[in-house]
N, C-alpha and C positions, 0 to 999 in steps of 0.2 A: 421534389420533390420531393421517397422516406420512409423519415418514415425513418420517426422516419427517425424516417420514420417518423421531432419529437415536438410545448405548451401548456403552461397549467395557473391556479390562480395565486401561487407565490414562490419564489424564489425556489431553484432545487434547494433541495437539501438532503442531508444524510442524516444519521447519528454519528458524532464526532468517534465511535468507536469505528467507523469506515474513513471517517476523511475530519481530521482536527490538528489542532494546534502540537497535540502528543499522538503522532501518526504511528499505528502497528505498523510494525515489523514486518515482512515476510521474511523467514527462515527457509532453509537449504529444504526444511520438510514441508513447504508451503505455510499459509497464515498463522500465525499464534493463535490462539482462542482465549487469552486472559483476559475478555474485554467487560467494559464494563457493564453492567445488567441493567443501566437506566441511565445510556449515556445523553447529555444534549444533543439540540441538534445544530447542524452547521452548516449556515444557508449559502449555498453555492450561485450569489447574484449573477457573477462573471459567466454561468452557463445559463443560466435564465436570461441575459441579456442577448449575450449569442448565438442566441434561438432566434432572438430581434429580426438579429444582422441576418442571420441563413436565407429566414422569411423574404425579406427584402430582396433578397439575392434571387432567389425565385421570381418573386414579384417582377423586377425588374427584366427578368429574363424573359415574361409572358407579355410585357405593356412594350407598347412602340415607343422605342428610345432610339432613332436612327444614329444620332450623333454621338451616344454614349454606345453603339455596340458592341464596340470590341470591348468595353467593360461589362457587359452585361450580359452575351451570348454563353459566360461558362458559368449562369447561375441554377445549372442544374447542380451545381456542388452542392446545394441545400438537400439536397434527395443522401449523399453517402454522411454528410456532416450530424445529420439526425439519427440515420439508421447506426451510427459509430455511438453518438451521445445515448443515444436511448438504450442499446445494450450497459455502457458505463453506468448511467442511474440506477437500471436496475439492478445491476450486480448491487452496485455498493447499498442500494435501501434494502437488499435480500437477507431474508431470516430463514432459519432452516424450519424456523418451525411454521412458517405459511405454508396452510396447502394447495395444490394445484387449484382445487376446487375456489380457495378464497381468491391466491389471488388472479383466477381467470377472472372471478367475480369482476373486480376492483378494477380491470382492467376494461370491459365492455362499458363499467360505467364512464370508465374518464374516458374511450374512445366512441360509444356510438352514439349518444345522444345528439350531440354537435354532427355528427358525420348523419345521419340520417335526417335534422334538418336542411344540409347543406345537400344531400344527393334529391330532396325533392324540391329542395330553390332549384336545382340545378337540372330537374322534370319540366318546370316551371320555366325555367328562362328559352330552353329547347325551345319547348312550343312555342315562345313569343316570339323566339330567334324563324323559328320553321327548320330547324335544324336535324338532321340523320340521329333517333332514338335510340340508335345501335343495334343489333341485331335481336334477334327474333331470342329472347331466353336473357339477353345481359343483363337486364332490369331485374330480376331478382337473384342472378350470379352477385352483383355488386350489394343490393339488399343484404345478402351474405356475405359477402367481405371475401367474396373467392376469385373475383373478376381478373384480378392477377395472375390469375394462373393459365390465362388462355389465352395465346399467341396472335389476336386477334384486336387493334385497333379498336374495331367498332365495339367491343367487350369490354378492355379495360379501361377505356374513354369516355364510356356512357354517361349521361348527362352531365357529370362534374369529372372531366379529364385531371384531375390533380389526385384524383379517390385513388388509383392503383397506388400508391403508395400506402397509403391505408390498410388496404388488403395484403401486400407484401409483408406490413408490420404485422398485421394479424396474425400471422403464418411464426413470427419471431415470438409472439406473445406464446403462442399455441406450443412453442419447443421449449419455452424460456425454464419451465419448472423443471427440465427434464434437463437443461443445458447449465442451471449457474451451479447446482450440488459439484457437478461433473468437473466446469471448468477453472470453478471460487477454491477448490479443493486440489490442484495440482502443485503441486511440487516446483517451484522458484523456475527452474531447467526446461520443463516441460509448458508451465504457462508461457515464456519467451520464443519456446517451438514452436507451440500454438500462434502468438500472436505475428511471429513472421510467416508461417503459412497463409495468415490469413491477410494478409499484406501482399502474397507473392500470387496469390488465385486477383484479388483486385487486379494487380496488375498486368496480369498473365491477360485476364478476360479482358480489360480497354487495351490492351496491346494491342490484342488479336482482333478485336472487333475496330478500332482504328487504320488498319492495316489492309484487314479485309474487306470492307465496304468505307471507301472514303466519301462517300453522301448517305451516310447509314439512313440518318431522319429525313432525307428529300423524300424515302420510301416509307411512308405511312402505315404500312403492313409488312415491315420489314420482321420475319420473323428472329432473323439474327438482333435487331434494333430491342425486341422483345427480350430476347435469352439473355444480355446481358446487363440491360437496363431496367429490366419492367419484373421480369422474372424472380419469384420469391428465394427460389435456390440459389442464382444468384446471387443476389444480395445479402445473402446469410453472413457469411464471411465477414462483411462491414458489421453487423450484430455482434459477431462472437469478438470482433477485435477491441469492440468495445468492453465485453465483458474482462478480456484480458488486460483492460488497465485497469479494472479496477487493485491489482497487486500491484501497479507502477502506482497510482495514486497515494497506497496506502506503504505504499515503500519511502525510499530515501531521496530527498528532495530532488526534482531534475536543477540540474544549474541550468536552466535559459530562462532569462529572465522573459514575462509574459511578453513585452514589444516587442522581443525577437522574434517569438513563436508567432504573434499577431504578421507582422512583416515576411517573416517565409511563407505562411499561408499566403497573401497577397503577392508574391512574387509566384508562388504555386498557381495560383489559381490563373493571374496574368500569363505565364506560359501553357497551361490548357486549353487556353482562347487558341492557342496553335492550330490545332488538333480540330480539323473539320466536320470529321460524325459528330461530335460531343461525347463520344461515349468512353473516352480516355481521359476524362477531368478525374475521375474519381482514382485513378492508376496514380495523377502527378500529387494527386491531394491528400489521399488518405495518411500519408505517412506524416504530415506538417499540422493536419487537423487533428489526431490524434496527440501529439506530443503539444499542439494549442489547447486541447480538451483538459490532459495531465497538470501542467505546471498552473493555466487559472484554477481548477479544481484546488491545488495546494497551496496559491495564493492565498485563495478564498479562506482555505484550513485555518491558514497563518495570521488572518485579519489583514492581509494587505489590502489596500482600496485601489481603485481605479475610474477610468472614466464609466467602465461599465458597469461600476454600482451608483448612474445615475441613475433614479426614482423613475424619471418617466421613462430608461431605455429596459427599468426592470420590468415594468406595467407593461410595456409593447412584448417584451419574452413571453409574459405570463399569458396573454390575450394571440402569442404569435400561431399557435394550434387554431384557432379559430380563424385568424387573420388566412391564412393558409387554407383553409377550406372555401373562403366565398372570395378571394380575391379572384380567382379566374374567371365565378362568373359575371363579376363586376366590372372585367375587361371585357369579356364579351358583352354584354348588354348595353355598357355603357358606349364600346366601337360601333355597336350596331344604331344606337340613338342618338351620336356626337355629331349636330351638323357639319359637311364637310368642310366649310370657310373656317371653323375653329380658330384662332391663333395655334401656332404650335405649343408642344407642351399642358394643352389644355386638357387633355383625355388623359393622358398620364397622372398630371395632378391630380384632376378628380375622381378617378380610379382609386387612388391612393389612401384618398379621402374618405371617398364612402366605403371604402374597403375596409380602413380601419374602425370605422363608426361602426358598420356591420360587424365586425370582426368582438368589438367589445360589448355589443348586444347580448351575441351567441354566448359569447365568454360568459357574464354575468348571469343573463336570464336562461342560459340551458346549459351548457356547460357544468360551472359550477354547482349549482343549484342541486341539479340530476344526478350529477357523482357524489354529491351528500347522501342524497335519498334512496340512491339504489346502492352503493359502494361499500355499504355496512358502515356503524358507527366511528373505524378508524379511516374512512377514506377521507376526509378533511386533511386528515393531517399525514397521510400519506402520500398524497398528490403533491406534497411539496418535495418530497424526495425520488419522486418519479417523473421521465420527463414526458412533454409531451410527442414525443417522436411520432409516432402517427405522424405523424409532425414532419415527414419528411415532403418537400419539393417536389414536384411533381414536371415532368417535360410536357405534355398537354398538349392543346391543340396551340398551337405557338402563338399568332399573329393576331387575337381580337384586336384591339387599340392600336395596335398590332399585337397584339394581346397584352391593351393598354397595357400590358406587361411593362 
């Protein structure tokens, strides 16, 4: 899922006055403001790559991998990992002096054009599937980006089951001008208050929905599977937490170095597989994916390298918004057309495939392009400091390929 909330056509980035080599301060009274007035900027590859990895996480979650399950059943963590990153970006690219009005603007460009081809492939592949259109009104609830909000399978599922996250972000976009003044501006005490409330609601809600339906997703219209999964209030909490590091980012270096942070998340995520609803992945994770988020962010500052500033795993980040939009229906389509004799492995692979080919179409020829043209003359160069969260993983209709997933 996301959303995610996050994908775009180059590397994050900030203005090194949010995230560089000479990191502000945060004092007792919250931020300094001696920043520079035309600082560079400072490409965040390590988050642009990591959008890759979430992507795939997803991916792998919706395509039939029988033999890799137990690694691949907790890749809804792509759905809290975005909606976490995408709050961080946008704090740290926030200027006080954007107004609501622009950057809503800026934001419909880089999220609808892609998402409105993707929900009529995804009109499109319905019909060719013969598949349930969703309910009588969802078709233009999703057109609006509000399908989220209605506890109702056949609503936020409609044609491209991966779009409720989309719609969730939209709801984060819609607060966000009203949310970063408020939480970029608290007081050193108060942003740490902030950011463990919003770690202790994560937790509180997959506890409790772990606990209290242990086959939450066997039930397709689980309305509880909705409130803490699908539901936009819900998943605020993972936004805001994100916004709260941007003061850890731009504070005093964390000492773990990146492969530690990398290896707790994977041991996090490995014990989520526990956890039978799925809807407690996000309770064991948030806290390892955040402090993964922080210390590559400040790598990145510092000019350290890694394996995740390989070229092609930054191209696949940059393309992973898009990849995330048609990869589900490319599991479906492709499960429904894969003779059954296949070899094993063979629907997965080629999912993968035409996923990504697809994936950097969209990228190229709508995507970017359209958030040139309609995002006003700085959105080029703002899309690198924003991420694609929209972008978040989506739980969906699970099993095409068996959702060549």
């Amino acid at each position: 899922m996301t959303g995610s909330p996050g994908p775009s056509p180059g590397s994050a980035a900030v203005g090194s006055a949010a995230v560089g080599s000479s990191l502000t301060r945060s004092s007792a009274c919250g931020p300094t403001t001696n920043l520079p007035t035309a600082p560079p900027r400072t490409r965040l590859a390590s988050l642009t790559s990591l959008r890759a990895v979430a992507a795939l996480l997803v991916f792998g979650f919706h395509v039939n991998l029988a033999p890799l399950a137990a690694l691949t059943a907790q890749g809804r963590l792509g759905v809290s990992f975005f909606f976490v990153l995408s709050g961080m970006l946008l704090g740290l690219s926030w200027t006080s002096g954007t107004s609501a009005r622009t950057f809503w603007r800026r934001r419909a460009a880089r999220l609808y054009p892609a998402y409105l081809v993707a929900m009529l492939a995804g009109l499109v592949v319905s019909h060719v599937l013969g598949t349930e259109l969703g309910r009588p009104g969802a078709d233009v609830l999703a057109l609006l980006l509000v399908q989220s909000w209605v506890p109702d399978a056949r609503v936020y599922y409609v044609w491209n089951p991966v779009a409720w996250s989309l719609s969730t972000e939209a709801f984060f976009y819609l607060l966000f001008p009203l949310l970063a003044p408020l939480v970029l501006r608290l007081r050193t005490g108060a942003t740490r208050g902030l950011r463990l409330a919003c770690v202790g609601v994560v937790v509180a809600l997959g506890t409790w929905a772990s606990l209290a339906l242990p086959t939450t997703f066997a039930q397709p219209n689980s309305v509880t599977a909705w409130a803490v999964y699908v539901a936009p209030i819900s998943r605020l909490p993972e936004f805001v937490l994100g916004l709260t590091l941007v003061a850890a980012v731009r504070g005093r270096r964390v000492p773990v170095p990146r492969w530690v942070a990398a290896i707790v998340v994977l041991a996090a995520y490995l014990v989520a597989g526990l956890d039978p609803t799925g809807l407690g992945i996000a309770a064991v994770t948030v806290v390892p994916i955040a402090v993964l988020l922080v210390v590559s962010a400040q790598a990145d500052a510092a000019g350290e390298r890694s394996v995740l500033h390989n070229p092609a795993l930054v191209l696949a980040g940059e393309a992973s918004y898009c990849f995330y939009l048609v990869h589900h229906l490319v599991i479906r389509l492709i499960g429904h057309l894969l003779p059954a004799g296949a070899p094993p492995g063979t629907g997965p692979a080629l999912c993968l495939v035409v996923s990504a080919g697809l994936a950097w179409l969209l990228h190229t020829r709508v995507e970017v392009p359209l958030e040139r043209r309609l995002g006003g003359r700085h959105a080029a160069a703002r899309r690198r400091s924003e991420s694609p969260a929209q972008e978040g993983p989506a739980h969906g209709d699970r099993r095409a390929v068996e959702h060549a997933r």
